[in-house]
Backbone as CSV, one residue per row, in Angstrom:
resi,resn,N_x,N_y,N_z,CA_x,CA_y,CA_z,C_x,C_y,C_z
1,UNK,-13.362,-20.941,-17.826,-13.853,-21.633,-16.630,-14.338,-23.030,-17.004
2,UNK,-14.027,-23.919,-16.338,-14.290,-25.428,-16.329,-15.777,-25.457,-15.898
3,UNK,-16.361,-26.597,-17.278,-18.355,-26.794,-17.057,-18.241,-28.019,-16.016
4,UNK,-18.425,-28.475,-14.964,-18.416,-29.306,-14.258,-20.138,-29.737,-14.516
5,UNK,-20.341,-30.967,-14.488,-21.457,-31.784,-14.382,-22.082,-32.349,-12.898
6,UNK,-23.063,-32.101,-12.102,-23.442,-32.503,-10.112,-24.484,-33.188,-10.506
7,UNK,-24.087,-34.221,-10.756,-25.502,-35.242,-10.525,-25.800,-35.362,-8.890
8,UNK,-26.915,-34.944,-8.827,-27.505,-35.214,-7.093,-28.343,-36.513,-7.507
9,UNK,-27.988,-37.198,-6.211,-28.762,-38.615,-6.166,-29.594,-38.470,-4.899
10,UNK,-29.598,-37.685,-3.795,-30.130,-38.028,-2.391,-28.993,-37.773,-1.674
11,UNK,-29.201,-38.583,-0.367,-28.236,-38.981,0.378,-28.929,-37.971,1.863
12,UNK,-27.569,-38.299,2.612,-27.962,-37.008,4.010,-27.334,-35.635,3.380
13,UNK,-26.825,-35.169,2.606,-26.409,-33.672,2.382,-27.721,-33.185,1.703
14,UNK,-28.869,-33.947,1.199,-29.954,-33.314,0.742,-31.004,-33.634,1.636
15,UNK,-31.043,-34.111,2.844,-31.616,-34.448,3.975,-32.462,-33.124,5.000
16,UNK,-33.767,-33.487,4.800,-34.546,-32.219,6.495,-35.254,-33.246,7.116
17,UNK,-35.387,-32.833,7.779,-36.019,-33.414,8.585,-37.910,-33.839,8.720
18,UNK,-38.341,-34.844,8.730,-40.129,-35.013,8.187,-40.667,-33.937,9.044
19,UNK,-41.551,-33.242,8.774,-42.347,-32.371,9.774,-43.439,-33.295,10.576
20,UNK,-43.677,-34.168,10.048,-44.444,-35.415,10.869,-43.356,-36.321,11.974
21,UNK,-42.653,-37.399,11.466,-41.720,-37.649,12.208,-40.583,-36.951,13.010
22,UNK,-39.913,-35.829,12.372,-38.656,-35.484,12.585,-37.431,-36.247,12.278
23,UNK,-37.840,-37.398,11.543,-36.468,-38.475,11.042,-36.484,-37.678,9.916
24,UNK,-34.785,-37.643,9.527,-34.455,-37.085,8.524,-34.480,-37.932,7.222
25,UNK,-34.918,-37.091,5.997,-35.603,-37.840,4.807,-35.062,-36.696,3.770
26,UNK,-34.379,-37.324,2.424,-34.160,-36.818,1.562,-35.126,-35.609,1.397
27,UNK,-34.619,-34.610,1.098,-35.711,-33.689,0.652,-35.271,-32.310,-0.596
28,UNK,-34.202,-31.856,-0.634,-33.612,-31.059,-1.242,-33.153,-31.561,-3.160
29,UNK,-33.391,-30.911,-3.967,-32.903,-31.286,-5.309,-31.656,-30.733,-5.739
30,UNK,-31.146,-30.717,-6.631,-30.024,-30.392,-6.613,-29.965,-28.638,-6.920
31,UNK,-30.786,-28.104,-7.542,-31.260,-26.597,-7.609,-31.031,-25.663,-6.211
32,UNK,-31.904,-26.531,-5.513,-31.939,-26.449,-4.051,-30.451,-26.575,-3.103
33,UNK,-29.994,-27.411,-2.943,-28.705,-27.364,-2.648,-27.465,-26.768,-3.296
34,UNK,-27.611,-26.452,-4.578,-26.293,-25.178,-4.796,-26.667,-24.053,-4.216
35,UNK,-28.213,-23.689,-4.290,-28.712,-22.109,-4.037,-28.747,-22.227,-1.988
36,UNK,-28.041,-23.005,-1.440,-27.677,-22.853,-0.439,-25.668,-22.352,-0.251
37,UNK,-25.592,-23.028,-1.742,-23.964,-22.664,-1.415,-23.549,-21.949,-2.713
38,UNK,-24.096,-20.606,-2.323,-23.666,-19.787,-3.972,-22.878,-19.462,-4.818
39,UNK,-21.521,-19.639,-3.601,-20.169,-19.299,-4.338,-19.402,-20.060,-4.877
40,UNK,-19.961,-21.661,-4.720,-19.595,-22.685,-5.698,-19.380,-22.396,-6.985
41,UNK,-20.720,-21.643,-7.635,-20.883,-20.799,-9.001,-19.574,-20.035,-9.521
42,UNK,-18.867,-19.257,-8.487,-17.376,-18.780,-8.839,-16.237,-19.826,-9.211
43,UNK,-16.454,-21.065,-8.336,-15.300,-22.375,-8.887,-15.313,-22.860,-10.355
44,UNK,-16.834,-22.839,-10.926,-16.635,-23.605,-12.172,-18.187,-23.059,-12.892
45,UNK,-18.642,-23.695,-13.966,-20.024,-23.474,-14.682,-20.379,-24.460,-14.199
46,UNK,-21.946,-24.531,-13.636,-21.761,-25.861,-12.876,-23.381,-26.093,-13.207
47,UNK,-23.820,-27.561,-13.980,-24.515,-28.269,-15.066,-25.313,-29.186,-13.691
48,UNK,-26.568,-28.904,-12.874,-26.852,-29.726,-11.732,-27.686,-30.720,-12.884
49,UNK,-27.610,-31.898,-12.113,-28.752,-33.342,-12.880,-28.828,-33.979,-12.279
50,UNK,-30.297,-33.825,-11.984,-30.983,-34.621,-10.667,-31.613,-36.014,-11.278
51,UNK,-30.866,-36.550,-10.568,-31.186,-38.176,-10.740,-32.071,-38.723,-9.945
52,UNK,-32.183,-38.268,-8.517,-33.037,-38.834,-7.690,-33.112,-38.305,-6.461
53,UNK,-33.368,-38.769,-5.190,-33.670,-38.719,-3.779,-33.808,-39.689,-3.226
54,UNK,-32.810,-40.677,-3.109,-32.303,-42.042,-2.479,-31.626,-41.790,-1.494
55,UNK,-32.062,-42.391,-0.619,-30.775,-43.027,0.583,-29.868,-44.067,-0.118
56,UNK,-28.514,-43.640,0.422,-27.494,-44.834,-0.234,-27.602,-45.922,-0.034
57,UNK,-28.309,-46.344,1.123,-28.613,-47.717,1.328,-29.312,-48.544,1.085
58,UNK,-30.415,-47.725,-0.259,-31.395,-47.870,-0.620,-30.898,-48.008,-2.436
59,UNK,-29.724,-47.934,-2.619,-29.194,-47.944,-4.183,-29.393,-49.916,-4.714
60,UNK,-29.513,-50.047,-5.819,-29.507,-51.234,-5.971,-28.112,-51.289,-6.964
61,UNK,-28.102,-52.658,-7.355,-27.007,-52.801,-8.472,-27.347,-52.200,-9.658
62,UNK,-28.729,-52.625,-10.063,-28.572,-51.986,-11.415,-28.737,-50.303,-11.637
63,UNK,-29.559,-49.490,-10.268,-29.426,-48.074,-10.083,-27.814,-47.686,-10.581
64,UNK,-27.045,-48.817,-9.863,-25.395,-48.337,-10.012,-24.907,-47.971,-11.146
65,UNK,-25.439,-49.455,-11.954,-25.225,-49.045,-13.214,-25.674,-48.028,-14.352
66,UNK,-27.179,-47.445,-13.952,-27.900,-46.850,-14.750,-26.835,-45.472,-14.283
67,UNK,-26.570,-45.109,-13.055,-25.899,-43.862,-12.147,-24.580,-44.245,-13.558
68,UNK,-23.578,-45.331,-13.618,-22.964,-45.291,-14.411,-22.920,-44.626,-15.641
69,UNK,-23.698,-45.366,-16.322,-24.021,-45.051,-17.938,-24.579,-43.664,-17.967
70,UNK,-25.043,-43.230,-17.239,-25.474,-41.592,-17.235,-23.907,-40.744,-16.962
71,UNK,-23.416,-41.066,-16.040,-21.768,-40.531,-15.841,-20.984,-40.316,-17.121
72,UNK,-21.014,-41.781,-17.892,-20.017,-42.121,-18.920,-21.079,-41.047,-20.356
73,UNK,-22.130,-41.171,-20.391,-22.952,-40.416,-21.531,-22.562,-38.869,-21.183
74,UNK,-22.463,-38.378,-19.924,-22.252,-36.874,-19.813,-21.001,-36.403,-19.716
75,UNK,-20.271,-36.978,-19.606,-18.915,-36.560,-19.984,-18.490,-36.867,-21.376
76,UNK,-18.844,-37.910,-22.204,-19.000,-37.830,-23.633,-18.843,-36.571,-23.964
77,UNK,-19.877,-35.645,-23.621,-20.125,-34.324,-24.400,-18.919,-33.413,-23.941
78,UNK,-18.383,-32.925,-25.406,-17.365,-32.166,-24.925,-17.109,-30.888,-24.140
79,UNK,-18.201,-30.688,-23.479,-18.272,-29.017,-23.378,-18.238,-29.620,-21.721
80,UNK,-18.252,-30.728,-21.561,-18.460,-31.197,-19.798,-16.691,-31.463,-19.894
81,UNK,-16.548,-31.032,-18.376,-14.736,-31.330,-17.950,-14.465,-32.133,-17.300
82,UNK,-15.650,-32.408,-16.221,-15.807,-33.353,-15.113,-16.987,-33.500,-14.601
83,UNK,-17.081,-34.264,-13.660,-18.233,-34.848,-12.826,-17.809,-35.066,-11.504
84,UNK,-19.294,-34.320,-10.581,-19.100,-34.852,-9.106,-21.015,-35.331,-9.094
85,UNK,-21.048,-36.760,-8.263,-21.957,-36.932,-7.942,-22.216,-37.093,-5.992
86,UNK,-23.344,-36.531,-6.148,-23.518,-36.280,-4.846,-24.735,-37.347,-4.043
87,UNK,-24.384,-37.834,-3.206,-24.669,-39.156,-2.877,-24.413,-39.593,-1.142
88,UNK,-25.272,-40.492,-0.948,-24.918,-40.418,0.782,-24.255,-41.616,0.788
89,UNK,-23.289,-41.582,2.179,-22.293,-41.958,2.280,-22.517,-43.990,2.604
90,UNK,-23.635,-44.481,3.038,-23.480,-45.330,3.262,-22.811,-46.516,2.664
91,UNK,-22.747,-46.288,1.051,-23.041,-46.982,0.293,-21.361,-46.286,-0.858
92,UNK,-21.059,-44.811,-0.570,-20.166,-44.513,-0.976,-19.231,-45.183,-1.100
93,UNK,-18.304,-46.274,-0.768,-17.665,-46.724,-1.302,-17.332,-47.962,-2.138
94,UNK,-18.658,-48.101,-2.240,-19.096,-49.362,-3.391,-19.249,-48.793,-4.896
95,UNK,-20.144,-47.445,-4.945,-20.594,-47.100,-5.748,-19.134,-46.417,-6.355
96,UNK,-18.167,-45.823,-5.662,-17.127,-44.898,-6.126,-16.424,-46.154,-6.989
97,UNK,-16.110,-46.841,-6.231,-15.238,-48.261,-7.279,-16.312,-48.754,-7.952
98,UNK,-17.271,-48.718,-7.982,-18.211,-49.441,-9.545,-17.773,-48.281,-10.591
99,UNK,-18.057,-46.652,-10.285,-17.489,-46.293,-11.529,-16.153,-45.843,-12.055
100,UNK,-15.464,-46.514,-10.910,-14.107,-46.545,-10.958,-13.516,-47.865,-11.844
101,UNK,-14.362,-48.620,-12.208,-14.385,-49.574,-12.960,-14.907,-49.589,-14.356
102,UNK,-15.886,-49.037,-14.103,-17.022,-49.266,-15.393,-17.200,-47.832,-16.244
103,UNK,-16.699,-46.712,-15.752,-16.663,-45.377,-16.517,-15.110,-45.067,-17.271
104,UNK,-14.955,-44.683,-18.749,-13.884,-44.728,-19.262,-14.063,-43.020,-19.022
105,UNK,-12.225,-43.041,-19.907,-12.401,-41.651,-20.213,-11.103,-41.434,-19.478
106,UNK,-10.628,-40.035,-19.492,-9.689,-39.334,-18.187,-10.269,-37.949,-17.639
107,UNK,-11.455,-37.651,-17.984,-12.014,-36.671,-17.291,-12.501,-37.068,-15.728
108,UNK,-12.286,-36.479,-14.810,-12.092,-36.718,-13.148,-13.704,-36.640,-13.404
109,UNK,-13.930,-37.955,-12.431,-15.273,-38.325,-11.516,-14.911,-38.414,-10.184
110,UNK,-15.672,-37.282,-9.454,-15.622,-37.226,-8.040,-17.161,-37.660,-7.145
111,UNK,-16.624,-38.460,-6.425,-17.869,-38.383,-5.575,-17.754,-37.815,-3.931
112,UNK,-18.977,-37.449,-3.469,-18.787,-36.768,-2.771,-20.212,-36.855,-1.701
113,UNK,-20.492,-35.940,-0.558,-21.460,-36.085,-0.199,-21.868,-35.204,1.331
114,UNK,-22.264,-35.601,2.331,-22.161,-34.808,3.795,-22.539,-36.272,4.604
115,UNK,-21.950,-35.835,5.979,-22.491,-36.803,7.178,-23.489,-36.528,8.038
116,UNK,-23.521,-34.848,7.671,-24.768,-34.535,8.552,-26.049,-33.768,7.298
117,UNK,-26.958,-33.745,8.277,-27.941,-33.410,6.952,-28.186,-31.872,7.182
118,UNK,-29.188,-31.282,6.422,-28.977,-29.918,5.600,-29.607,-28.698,6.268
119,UNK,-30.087,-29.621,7.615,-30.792,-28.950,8.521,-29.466,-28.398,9.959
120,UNK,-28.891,-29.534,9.571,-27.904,-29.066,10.674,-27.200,-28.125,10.964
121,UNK,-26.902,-27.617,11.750,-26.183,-25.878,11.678,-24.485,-26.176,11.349
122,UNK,-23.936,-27.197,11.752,-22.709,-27.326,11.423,-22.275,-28.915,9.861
123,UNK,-23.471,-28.524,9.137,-23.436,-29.409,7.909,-22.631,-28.788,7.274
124,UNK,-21.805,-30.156,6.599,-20.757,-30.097,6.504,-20.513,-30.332,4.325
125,UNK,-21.799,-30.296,4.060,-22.572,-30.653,2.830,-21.935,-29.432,1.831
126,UNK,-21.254,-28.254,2.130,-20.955,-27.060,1.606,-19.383,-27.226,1.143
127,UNK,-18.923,-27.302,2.750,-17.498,-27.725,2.144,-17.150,-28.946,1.289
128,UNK,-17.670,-29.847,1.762,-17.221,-31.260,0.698,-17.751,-30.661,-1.061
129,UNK,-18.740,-30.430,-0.961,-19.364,-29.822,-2.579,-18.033,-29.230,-2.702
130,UNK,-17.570,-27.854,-2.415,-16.463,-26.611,-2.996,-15.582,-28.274,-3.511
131,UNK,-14.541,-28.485,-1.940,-13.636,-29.208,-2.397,-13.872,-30.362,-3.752
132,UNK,-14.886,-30.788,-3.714,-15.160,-32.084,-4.871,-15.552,-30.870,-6.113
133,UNK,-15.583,-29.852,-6.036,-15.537,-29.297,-7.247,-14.292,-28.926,-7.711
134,UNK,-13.937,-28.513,-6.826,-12.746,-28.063,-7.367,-11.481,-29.038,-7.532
135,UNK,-11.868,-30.585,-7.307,-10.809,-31.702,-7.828,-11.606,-31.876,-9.117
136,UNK,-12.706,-31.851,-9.287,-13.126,-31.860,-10.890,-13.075,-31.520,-11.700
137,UNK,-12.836,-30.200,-11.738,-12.190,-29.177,-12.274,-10.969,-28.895,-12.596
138,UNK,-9.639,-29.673,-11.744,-8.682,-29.469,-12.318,-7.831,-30.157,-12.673
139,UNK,-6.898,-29.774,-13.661,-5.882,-30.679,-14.912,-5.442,-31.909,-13.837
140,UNK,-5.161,-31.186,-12.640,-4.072,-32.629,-11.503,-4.833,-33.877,-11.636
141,UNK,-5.864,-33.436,-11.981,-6.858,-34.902,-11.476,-7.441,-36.180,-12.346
142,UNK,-6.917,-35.179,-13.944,-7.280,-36.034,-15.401,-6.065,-37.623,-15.194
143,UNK,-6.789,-38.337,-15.661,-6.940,-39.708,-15.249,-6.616,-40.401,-14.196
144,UNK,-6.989,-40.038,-13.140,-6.483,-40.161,-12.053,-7.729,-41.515,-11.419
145,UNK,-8.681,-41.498,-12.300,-9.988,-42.197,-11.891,-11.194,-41.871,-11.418
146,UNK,-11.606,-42.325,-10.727,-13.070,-41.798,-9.386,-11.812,-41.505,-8.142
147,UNK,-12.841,-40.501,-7.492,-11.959,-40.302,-6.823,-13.068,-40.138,-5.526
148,UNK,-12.892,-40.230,-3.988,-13.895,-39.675,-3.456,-13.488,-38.499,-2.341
149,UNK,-14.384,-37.633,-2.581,-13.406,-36.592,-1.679,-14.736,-36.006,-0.531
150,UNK,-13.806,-35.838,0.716,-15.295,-36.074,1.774,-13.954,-35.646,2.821
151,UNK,-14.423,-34.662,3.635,-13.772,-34.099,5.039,-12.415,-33.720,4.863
152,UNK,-12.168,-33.382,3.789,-10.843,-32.844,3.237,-9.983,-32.884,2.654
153,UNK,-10.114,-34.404,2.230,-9.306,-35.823,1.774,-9.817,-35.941,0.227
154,UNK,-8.905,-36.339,-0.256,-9.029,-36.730,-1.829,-8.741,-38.552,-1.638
155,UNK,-9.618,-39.332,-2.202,-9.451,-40.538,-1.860,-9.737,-41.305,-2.908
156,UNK,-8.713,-42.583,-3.386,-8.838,-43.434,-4.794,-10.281,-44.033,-4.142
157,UNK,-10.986,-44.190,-4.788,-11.655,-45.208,-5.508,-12.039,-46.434,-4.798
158,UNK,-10.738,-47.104,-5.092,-10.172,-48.585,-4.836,-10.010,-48.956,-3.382
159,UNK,-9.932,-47.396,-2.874,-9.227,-47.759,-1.139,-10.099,-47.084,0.120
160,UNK,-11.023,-46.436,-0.872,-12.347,-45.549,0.455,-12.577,-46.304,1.061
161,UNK,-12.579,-45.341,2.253,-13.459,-46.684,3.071,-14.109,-45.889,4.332
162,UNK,-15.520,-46.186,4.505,-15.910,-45.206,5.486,-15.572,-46.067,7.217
163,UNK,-14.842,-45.340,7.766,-14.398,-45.550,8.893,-14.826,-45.320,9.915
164,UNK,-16.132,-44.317,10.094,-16.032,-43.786,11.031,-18.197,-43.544,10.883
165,UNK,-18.993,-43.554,11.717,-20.448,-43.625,11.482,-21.050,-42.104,11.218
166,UNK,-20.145,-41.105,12.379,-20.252,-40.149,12.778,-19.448,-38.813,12.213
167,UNK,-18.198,-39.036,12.280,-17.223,-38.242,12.146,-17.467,-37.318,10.976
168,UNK,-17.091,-36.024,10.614,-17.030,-35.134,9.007,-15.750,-36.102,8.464
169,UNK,-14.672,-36.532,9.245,-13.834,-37.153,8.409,-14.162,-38.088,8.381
170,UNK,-14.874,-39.227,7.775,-15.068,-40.299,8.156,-14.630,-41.250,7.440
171,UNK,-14.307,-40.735,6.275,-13.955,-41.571,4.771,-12.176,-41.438,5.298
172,UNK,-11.197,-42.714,4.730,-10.007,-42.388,5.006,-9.425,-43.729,3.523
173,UNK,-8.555,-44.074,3.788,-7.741,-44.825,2.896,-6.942,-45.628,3.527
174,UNK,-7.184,-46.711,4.036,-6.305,-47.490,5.038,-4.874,-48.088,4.360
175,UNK,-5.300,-48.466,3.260,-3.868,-48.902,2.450,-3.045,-47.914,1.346
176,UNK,-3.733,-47.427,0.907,-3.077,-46.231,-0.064,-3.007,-44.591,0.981
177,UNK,-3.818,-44.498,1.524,-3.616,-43.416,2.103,-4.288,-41.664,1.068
178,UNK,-3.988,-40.550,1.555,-4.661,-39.785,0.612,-4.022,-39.814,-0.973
179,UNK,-4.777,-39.744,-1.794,-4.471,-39.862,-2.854,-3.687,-37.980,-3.721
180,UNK,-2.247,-37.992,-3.646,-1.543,-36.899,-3.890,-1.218,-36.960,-4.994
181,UNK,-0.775,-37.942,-5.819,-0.246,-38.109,-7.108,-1.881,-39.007,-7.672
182,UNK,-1.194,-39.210,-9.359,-2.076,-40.184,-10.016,-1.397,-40.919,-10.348
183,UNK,-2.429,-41.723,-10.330,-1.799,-43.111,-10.363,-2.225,-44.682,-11.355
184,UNK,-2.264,-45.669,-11.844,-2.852,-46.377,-12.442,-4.389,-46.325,-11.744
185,UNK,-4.846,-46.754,-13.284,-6.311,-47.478,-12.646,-6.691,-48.773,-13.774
186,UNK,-8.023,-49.281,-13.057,-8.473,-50.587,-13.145,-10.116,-50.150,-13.495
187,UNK,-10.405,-50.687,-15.151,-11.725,-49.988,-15.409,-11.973,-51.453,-16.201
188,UNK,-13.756,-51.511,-16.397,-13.740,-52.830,-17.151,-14.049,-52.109,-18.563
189,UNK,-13.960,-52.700,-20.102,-13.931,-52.274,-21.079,-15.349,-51.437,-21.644
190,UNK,-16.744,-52.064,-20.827,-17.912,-51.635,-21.021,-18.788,-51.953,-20.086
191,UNK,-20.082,-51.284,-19.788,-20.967,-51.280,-18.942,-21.746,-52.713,-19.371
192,UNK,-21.907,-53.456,-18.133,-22.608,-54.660,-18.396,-24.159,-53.897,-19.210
193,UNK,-24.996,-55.009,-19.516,-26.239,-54.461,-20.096,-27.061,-54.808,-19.092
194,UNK,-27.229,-55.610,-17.907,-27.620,-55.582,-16.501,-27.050,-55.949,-15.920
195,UNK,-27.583,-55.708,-14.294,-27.463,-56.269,-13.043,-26.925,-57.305,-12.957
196,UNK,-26.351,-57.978,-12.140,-25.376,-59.532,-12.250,-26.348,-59.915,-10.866
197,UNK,-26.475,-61.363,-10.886,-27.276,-62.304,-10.196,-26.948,-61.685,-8.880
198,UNK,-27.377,-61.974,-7.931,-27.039,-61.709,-6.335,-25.833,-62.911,-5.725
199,UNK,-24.755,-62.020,-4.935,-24.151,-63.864,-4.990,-24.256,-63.438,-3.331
200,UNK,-24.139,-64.409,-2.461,-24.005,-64.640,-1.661,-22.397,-64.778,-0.993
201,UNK,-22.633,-64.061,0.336,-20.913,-64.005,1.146,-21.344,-64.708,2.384
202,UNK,-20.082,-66.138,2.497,-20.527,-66.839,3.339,-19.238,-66.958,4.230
203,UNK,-19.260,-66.577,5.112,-18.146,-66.295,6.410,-18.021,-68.263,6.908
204,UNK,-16.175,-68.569,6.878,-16.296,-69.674,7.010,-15.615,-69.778,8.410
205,UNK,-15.807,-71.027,9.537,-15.789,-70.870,10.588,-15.664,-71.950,11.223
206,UNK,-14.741,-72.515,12.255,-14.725,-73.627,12.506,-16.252,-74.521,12.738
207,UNK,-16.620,-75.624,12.511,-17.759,-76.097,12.848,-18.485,-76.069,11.838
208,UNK,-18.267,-75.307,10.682,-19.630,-74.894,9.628,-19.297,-76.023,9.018
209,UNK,-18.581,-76.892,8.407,-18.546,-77.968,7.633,-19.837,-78.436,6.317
210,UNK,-19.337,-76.971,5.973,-20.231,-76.833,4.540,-21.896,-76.994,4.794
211,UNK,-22.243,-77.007,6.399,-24.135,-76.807,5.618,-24.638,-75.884,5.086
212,UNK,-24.117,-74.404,5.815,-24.597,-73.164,5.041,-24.292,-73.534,3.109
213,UNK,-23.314,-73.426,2.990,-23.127,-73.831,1.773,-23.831,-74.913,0.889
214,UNK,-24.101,-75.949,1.687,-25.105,-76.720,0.954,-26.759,-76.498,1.000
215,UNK,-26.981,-75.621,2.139,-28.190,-74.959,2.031,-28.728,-74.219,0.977
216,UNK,-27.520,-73.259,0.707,-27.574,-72.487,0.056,-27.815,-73.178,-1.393
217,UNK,-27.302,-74.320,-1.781,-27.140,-75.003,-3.047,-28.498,-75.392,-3.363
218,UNK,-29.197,-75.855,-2.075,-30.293,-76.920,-2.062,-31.314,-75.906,-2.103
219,UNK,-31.233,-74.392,-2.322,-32.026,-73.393,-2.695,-32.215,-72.739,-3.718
220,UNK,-30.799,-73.396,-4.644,-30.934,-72.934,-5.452,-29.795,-71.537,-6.034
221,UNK,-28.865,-71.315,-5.255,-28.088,-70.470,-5.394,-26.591,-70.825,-6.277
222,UNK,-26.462,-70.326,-7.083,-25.855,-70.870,-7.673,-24.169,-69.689,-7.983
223,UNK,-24.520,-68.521,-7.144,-23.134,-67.833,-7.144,-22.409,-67.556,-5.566
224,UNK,-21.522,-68.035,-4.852,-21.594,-67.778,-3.679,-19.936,-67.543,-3.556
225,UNK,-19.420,-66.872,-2.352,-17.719,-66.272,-2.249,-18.200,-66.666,-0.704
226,UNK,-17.212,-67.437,-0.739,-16.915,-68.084,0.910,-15.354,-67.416,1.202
C-alpha cells in the first residue's frame, strides 16, 4: 500500500461555523478531518501534517514557499509516495503552480480542497480528499507535476483555474482541459531563500498616459507588469 503524505493547511473543507458569529472559520486539524472520512485509510497509509488553519486568502508569498520546502523535504523521504495538500480554494490556483514550479522530483503533488465547509450536510470535502488520494497514490500520475483535483477533475497545475464562486465543480482548465495523459512540466531548479519584492499589476487604458506608472515610481516602486 502506497504512504501518502496530507498536509492540511485550513481552508473551507476544515471550516464550522463560530458559535459566536456563525461565520464560518477554520476549525478542524487534519486528525479531525480524516476521522470524519474513515475509509480513506483503505486507499493508502496516510501520514496527516498539519501545517496550519489559514484561509487561502490569507496565504502570503513566503507561507508559499515555506508550504513548498516542507512538500519538497517530505517527499525526500523514501518511504513517502506522494503528497496531497489540503487547502482552500481561493488562492488554489496560485499556490498549485508555485509548487508546480518550485518542487522537484516525480512523485505526484496533489492539491485539493472543498467549496463548502464541514458543517454542511452536502460537503463535498470527503469526496475531493478520496479522489486526490487516490491520484497520489498512483504510478499514472509520477511526473506528471502538481496536479489539482477538486469536483472530479484532475487538473495541471499550469491551467486551474477557479471558475466558478459557488459550484463543487468549480475548478476547470480552460486551455488544456482535464488533464488524462502526462505531460511536460516547467519547475525552477531551487526554492528561492525568500519572498520576492511585491510587484505591482497595472491595467493599461486609454487616457492613463503613464501617471499611475509614474506614481508608482515617485513612491518608490521599483517592480511593476503593466
Amino acid at each position: 500500500m502506497s504512504r501518502i503524505a496530507v498536509v492540511f493547511t485550513g481552508g473551507t473543507i476544515s471550516m464550522l461555523p463560530d458559535p459566536e458569529t456563525g461565520a464560518a472559520v477554520p476549525s478542524l486539524d487534519g486528525a479531525a478531518i480524516l476521522d470524519r472520512v474513515p475509509e480513506l485509510h483503505a486507499l493508502a497509509e496516510l501520514e496527516a501534517v498539519d501545517w496550519g488553519l489559514v484561509p487561502a486568502s490569507h496565504l502570503s508569498l513566503g507561507q508559499i514557499l515555506d508550504l513548498a520546502r516542507l512538500i519538497e523535504t517530505t517527499l525526500h523521504r523514501a518511504e513517502v509516495d506522494g503528497l496531497v495538500v489540503v487547502q482552500g480554494t481561493d488562492t488554489m490556483e496560485e499556490t498549485a503552480f508555485a509548487f508546480d514550479l518550485l518542487v522537484g522530483g516525480d512523485k505526484p503533488v496533489v492539491v485539493t480542497g472543498a467549496m463548502r465547509n464541514a458543517a454542511d450536510s452536502a460537503w463535498d470535502g470527503a469526496d475531493n480528499l478520496s479522489a486526490a488520494i487516490r491520484v497520489a497514490a498512483s504510478q499514472q500520475w509520477r511526473g506528471a507535476g502538481t496536479l489539482v483535483v477538486m469536483g472530479g477533475s484532475v487538473l495541471p497545475a499550469d491551467d486551474a483555474t477557479k471558475l466558478h464562486s459557488q459550484a463543487d465543480d468549480a475548478f476547470g482548465a480552460p486551455n488544456a482541459g482535464r488533464l488524462e495523459v502526462r505531460g511536460a512540466r516547467r519547475r525552477l531548479e531551487r526554492i528561492p531563500e525568500s519572498a520576492a519584492e511585491p510587484v505591482f499589476l497595472v491595467t493599461a487604458s486609454v487616457g492613463l498616459v503613464g501617471a499611475r506608472v509614474r506614481e508608482l515610481a515617485i513612491l518608490g516602486q521599483r517592480e511593476m507588469v503593466i
